[in-house]
N, CA, C and O atoms as CSV, one atom per row, in Angstrom:
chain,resi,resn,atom,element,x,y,z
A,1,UNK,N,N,155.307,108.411,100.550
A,1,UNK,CA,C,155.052,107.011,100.752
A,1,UNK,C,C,154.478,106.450,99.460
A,1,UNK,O,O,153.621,107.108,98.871
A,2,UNK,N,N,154.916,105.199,98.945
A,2,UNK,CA,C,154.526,104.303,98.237
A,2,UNK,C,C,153.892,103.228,98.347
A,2,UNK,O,O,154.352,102.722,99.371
A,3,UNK,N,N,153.138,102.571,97.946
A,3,UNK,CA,C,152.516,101.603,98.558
A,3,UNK,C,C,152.237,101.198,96.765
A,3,UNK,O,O,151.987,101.866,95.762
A,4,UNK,N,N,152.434,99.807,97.049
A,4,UNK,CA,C,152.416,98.596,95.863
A,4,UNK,C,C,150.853,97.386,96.381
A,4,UNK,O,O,150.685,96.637,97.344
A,5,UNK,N,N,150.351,97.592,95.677
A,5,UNK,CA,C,149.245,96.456,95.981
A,5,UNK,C,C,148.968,95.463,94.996
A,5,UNK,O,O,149.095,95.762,93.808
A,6,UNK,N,N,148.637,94.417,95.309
A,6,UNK,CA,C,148.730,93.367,93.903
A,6,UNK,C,C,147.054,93.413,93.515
A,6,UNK,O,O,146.650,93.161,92.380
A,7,UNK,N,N,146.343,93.701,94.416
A,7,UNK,CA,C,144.541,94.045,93.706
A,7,UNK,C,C,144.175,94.799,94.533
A,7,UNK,O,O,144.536,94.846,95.709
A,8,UNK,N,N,143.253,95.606,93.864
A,8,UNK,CA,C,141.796,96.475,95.008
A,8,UNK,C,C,141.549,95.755,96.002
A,8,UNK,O,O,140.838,94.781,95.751
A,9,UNK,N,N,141.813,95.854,96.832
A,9,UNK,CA,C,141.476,95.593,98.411
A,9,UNK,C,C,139.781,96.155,99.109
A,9,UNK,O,O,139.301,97.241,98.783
A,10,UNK,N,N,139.331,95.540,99.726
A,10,UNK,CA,C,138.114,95.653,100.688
A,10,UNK,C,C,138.737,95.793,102.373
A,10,UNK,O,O,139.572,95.073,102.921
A,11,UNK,N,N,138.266,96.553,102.728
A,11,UNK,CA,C,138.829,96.666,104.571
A,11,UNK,C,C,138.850,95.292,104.948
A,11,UNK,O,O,139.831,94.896,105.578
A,12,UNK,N,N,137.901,94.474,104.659
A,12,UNK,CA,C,137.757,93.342,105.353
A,12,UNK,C,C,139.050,92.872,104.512
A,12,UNK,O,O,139.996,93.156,105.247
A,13,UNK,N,N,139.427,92.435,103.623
A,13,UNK,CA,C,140.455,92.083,103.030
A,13,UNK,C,C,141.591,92.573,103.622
A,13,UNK,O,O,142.197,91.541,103.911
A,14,UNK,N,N,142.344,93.615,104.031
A,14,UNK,CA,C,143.237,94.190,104.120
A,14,UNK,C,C,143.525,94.036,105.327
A,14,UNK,O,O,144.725,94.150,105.579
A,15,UNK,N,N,142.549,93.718,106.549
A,15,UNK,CA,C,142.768,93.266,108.018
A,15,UNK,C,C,143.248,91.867,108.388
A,15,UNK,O,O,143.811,91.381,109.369
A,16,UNK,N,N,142.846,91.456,107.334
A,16,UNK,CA,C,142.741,89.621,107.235
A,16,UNK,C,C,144.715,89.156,106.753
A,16,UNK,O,O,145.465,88.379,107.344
A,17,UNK,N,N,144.952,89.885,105.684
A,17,UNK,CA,C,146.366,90.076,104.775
A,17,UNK,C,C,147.241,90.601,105.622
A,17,UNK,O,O,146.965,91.574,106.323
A,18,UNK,N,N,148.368,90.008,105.633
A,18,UNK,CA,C,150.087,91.109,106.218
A,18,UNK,C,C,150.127,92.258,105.126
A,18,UNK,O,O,149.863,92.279,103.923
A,19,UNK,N,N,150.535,93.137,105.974
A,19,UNK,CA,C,150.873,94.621,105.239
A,19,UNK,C,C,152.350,94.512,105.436
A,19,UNK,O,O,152.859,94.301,106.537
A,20,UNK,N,N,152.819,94.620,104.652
A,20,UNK,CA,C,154.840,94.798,104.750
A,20,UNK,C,C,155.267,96.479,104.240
A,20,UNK,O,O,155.261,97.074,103.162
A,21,UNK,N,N,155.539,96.750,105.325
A,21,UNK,CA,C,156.560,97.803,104.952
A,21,UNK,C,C,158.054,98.007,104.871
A,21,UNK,O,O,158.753,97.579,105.789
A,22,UNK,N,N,158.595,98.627,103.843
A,22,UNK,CA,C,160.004,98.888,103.766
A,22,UNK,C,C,160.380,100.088,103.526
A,22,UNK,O,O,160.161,100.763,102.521
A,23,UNK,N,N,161.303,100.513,105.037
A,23,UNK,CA,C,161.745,102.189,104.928
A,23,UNK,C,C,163.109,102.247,104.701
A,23,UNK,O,O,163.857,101.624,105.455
A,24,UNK,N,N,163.538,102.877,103.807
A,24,UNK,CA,C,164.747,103.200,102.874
A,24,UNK,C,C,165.660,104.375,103.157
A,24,UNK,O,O,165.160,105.127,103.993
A,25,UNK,N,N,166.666,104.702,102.781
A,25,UNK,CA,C,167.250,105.771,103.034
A,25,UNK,C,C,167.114,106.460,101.953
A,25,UNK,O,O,167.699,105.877,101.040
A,26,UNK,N,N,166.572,107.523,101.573
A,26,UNK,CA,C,166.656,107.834,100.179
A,26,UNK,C,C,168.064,108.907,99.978
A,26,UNK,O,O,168.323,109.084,98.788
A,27,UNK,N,N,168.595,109.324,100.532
A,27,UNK,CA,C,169.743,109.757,101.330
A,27,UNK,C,C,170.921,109.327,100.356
A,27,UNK,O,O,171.676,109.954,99.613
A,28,UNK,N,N,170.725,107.775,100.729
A,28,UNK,CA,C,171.958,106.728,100.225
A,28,UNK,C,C,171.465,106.049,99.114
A,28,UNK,O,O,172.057,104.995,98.876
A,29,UNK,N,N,170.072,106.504,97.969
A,29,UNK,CA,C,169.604,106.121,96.997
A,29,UNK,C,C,169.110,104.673,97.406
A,29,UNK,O,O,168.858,104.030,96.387
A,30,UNK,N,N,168.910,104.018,98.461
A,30,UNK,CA,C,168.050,102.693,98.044
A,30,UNK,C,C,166.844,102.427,98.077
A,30,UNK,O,O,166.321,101.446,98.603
A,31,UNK,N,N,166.092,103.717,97.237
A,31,UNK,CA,C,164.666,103.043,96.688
A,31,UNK,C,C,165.405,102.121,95.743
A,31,UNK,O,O,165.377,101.019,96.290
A,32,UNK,N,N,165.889,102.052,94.886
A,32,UNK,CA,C,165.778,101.012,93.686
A,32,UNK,C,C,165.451,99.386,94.376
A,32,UNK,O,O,164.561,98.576,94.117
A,33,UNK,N,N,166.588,99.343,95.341
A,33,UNK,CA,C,166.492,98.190,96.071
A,33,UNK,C,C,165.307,97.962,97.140
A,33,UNK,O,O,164.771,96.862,97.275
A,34,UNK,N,N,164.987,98.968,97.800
A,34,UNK,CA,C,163.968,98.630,98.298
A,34,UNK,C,C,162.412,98.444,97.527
A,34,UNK,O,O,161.470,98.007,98.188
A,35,UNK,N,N,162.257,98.787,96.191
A,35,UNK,CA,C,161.496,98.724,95.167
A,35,UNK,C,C,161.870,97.214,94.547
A,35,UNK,O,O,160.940,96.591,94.034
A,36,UNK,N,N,163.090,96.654,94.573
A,36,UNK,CA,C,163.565,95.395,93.918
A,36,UNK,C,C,162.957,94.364,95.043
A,36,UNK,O,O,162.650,93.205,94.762
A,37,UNK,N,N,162.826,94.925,96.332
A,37,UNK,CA,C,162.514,93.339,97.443
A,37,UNK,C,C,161.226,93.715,97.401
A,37,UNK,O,O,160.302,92.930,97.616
A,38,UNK,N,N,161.092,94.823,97.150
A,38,UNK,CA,C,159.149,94.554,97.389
A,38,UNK,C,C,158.273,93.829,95.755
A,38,UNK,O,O,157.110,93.431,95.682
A,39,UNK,N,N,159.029,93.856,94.948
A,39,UNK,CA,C,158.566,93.050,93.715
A,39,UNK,C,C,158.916,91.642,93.417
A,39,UNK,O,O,158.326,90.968,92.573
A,40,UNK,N,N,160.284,91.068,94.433
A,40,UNK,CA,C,160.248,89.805,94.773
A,40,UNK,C,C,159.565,89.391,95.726
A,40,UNK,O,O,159.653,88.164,95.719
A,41,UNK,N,N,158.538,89.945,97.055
A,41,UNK,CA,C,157.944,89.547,98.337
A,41,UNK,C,C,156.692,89.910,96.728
A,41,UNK,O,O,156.646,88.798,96.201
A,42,UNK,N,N,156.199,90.435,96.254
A,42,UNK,CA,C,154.733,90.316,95.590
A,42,UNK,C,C,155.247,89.268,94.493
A,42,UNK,O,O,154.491,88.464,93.947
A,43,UNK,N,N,156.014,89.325,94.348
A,43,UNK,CA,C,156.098,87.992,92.995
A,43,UNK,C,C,156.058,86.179,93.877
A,43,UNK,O,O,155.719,85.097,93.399
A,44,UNK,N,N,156.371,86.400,94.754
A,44,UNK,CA,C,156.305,85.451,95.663
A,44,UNK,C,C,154.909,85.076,96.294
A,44,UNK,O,O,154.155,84.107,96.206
A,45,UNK,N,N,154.904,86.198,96.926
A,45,UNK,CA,C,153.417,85.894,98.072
A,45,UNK,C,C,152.364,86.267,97.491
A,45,UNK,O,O,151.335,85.862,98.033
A,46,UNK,N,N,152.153,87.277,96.022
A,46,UNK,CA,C,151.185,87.594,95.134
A,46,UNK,C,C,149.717,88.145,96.350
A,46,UNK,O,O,149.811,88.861,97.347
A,47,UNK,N,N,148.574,87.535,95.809
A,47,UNK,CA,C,147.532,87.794,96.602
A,47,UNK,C,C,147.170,87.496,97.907
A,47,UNK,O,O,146.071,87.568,98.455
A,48,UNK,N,N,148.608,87.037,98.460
A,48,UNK,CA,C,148.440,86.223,100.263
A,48,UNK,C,C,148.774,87.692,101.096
A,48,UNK,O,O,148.345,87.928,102.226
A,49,UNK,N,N,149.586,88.573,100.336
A,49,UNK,CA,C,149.891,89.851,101.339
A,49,UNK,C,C,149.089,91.166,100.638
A,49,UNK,O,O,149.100,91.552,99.469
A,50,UNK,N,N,148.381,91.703,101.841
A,50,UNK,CA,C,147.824,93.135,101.476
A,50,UNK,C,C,148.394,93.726,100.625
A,50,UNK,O,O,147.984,93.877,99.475
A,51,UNK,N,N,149.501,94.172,101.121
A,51,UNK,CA,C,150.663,95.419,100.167
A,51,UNK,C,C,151.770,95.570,100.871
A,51,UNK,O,O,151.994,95.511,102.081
A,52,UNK,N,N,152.505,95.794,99.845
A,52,UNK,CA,C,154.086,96.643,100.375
A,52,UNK,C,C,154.228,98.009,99.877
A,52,UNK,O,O,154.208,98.554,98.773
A,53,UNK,N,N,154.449,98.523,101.651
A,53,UNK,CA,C,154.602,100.289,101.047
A,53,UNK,C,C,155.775,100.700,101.205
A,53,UNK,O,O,156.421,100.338,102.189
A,54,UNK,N,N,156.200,101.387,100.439
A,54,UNK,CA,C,157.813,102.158,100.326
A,54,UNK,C,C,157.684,103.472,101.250
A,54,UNK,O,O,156.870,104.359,100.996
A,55,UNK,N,N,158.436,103.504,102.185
A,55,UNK,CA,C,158.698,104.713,103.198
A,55,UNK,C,C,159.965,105.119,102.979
A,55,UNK,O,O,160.969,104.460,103.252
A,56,UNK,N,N,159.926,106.684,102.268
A,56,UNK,CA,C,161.407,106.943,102.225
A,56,UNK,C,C,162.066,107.351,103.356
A,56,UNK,O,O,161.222,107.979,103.994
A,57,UNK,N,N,163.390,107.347,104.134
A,57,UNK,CA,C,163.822,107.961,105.375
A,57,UNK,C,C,165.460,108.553,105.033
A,57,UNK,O,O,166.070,109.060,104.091
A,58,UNK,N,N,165.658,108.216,106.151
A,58,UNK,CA,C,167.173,109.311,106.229
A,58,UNK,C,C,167.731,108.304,107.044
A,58,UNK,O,O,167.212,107.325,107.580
A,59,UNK,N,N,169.171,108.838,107.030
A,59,UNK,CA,C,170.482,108.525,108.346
A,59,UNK,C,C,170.884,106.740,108.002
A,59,UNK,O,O,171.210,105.898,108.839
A,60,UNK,N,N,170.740,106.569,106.649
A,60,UNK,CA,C,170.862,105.164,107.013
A,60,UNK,C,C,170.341,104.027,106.754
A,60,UNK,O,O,170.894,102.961,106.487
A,61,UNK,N,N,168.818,104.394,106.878
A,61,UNK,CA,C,167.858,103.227,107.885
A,61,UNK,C,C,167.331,102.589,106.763
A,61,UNK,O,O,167.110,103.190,105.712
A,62,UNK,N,N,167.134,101.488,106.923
A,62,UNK,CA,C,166.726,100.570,105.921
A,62,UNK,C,C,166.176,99.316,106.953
A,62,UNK,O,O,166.866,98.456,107.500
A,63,UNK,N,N,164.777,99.503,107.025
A,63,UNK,CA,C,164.051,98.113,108.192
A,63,UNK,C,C,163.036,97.678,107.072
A,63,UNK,O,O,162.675,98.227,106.030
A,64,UNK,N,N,162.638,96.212,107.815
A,64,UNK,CA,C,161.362,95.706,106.386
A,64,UNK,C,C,160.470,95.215,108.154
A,64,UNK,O,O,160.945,94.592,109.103
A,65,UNK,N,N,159.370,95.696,108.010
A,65,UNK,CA,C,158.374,95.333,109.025
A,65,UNK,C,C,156.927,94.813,108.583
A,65,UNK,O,O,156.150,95.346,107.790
A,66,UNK,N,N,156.752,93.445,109.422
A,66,UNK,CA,C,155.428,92.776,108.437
A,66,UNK,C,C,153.966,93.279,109.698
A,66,UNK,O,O,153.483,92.406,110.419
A,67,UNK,N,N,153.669,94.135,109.734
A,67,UNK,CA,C,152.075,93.981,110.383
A,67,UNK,C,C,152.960,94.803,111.446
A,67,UNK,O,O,152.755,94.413,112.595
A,68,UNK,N,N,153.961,95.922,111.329
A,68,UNK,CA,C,154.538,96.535,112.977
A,68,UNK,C,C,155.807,95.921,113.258
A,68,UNK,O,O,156.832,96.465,113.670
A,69,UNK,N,N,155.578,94.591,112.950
A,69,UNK,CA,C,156.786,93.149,113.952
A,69,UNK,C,C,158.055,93.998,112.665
A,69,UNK,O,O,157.647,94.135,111.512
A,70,UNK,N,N,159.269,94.411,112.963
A,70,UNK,CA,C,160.272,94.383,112.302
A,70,UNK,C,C,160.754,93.170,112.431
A,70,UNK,O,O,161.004,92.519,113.445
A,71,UNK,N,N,160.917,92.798,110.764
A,71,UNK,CA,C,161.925,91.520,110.418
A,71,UNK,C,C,163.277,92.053,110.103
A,71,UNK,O,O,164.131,91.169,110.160
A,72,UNK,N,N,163.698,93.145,109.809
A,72,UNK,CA,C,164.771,93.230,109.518
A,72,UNK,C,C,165.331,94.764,109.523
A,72,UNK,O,O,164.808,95.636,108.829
A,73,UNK,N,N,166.385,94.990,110.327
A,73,UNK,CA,C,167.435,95.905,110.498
A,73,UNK,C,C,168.487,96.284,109.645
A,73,UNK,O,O,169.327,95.388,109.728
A,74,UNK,N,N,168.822,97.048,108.965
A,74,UNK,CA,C,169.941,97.394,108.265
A,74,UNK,C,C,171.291,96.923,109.084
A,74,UNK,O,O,172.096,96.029,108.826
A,75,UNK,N,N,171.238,97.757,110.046
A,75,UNK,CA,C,172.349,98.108,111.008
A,75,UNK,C,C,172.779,96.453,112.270
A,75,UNK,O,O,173.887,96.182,112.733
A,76,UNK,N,N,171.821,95.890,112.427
A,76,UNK,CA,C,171.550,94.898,113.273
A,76,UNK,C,C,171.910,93.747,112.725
A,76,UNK,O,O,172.644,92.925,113.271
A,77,UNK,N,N,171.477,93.652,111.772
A,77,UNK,CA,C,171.422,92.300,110.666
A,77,UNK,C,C,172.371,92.152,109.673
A,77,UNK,O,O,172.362,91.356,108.734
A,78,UNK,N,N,173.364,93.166,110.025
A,78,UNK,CA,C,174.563,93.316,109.361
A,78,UNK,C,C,174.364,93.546,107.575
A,78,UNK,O,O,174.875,92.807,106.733
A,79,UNK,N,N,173.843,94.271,107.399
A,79,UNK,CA,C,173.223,94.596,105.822
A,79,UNK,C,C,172.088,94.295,105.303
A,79,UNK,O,O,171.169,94.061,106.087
A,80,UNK,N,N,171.851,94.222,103.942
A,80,UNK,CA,C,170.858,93.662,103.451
A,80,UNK,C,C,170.803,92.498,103.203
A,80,UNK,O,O,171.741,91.738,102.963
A,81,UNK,N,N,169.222,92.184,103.262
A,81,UNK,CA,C,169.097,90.484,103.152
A,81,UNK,C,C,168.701,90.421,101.563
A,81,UNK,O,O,168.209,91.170,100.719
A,82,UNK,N,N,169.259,88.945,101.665
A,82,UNK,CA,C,168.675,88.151,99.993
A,82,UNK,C,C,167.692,88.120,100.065
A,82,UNK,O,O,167.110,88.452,101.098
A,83,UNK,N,N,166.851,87.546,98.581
A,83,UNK,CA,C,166.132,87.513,98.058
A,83,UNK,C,C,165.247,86.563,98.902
A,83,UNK,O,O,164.026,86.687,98.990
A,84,UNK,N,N,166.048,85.512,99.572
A,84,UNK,CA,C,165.663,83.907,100.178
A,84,UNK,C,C,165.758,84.232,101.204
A,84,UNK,O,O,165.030,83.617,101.984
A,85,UNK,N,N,166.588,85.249,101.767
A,85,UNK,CA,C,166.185,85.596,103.734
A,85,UNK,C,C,165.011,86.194,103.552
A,85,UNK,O,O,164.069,85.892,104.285
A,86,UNK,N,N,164.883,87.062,102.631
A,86,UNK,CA,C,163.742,88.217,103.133
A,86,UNK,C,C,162.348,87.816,102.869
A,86,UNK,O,O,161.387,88.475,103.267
A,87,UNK,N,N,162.235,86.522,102.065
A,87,UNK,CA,C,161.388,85.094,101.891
A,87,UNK,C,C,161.322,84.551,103.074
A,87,UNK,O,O,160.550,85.095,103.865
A,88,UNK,N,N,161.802,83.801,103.366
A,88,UNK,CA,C,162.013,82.599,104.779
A,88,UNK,C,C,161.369,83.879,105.802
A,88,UNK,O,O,160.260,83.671,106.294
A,89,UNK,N,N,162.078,85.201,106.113
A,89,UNK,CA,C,161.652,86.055,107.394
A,89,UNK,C,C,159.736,85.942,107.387
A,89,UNK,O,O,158.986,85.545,108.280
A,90,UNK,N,N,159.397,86.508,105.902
A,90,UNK,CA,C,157.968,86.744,105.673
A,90,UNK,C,C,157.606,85.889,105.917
A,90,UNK,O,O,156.577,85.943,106.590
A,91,UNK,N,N,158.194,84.401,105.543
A,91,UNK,CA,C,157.121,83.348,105.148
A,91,UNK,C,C,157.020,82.900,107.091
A,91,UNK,O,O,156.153,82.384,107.796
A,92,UNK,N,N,158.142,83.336,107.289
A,92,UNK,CA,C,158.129,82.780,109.052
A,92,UNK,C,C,157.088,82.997,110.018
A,92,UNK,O,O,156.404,82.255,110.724
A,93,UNK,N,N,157.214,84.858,109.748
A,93,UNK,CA,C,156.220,85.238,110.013
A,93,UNK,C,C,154.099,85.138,109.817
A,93,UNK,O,O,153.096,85.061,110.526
A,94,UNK,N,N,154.446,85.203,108.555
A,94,UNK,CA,C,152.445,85.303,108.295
A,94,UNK,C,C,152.374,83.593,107.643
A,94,UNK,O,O,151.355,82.908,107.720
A,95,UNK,N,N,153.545,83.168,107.075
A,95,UNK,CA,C,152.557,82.009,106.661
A,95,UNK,C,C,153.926,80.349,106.891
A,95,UNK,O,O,154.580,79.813,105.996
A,96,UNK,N,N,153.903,80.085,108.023
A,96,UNK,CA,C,154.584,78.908,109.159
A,96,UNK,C,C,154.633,78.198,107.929
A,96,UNK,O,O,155.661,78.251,107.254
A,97,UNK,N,N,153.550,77.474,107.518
A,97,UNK,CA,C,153.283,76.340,106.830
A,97,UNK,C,C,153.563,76.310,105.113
A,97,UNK,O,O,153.756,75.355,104.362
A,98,UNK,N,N,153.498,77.777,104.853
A,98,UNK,CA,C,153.865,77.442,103.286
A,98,UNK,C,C,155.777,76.730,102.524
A,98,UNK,O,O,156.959,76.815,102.857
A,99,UNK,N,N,155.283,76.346,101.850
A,99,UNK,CA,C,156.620,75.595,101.263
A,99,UNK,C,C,157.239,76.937,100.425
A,99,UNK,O,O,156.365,77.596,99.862
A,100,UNK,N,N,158.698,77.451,100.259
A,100,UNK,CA,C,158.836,78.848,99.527
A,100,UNK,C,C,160.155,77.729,98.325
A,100,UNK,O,O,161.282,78.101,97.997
A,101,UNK,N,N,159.563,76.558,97.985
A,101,UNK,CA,C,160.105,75.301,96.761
A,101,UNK,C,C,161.777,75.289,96.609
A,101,UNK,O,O,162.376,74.272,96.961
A,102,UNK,N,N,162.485,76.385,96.104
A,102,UNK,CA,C,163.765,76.495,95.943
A,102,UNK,C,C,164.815,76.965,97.417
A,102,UNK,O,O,165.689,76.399,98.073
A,103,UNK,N,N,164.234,78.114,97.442
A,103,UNK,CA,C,164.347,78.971,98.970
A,103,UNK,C,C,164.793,78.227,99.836
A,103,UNK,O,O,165.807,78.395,100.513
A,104,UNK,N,N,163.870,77.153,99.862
A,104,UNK,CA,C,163.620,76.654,101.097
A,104,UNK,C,C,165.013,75.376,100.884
A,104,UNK,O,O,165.677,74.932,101.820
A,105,UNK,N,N,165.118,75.134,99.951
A,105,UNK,CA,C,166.508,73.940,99.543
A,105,UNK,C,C,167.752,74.457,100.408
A,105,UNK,O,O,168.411,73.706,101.126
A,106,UNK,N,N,168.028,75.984,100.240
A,106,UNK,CA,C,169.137,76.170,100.340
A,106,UNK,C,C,169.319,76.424,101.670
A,106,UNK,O,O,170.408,76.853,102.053
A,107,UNK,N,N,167.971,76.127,102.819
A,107,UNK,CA,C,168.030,76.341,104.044
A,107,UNK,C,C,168.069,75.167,104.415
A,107,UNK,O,O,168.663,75.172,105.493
A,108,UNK,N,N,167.767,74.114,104.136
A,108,UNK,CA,C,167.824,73.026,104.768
A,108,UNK,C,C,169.574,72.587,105.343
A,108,UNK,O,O,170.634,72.923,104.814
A,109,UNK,N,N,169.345,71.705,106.635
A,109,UNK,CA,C,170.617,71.573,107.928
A,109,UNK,C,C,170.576,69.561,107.599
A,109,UNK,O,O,169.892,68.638,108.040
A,110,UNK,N,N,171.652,69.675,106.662
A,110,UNK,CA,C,171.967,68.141,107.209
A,110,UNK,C,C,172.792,67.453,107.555
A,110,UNK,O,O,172.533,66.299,107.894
């Protein structure tokens, strides 16, 4: 297991923050990619999320789960998500109200 943190954390800190995890197949080589979305979710959300930890697995599996809640399925979700889904999922989840500026353009319904 890997785990990426953007600062030293305090317990009280780390209860308060989403923890995101992403488990990979290492099998089918996608740490790189699962190492590539966890440095766009910290380049994004910076000091708003605890950490993202890298779980290597088998058979496949590739899920991104924020606090337990899985946002995303390999197999379910029909592949991997962009840069701007896997944004919008997080931001859906831990933070309703933040604006994600560009991201958010290409979601808009008019």
């Amino acid at each position: 297991m890997f785990t990426i943190c953007p600062f030293r954390l305090s317990e009280t800190t780390m209860n308060s923050k989403a923890a995101i995890t992403i488990t990979y197949c290492s099998q089918c080589n996608w740490m790189l990619r699962a190492s590539w979305m966890a440095q766009e979710l910290l380049h994004t959300f910076s000091t708003d999320i605890a950490s993202v930890t890298l779980v290597p697995g088998t058979g496949g599996i590739f899920t991104i789960d924020v606090d337990g809640q899985q946002i995303w399925e390999r197999k379910q979700d029909g592949g991997f998500p962009d840069a701007a889904e896997l944004k919008r999922r997080v931001r859906d989840v831990c933070f309703p109200e933040k604006p994600l500026g560009h991201v958010d353009k290409g979601d808009q319904k008019g």
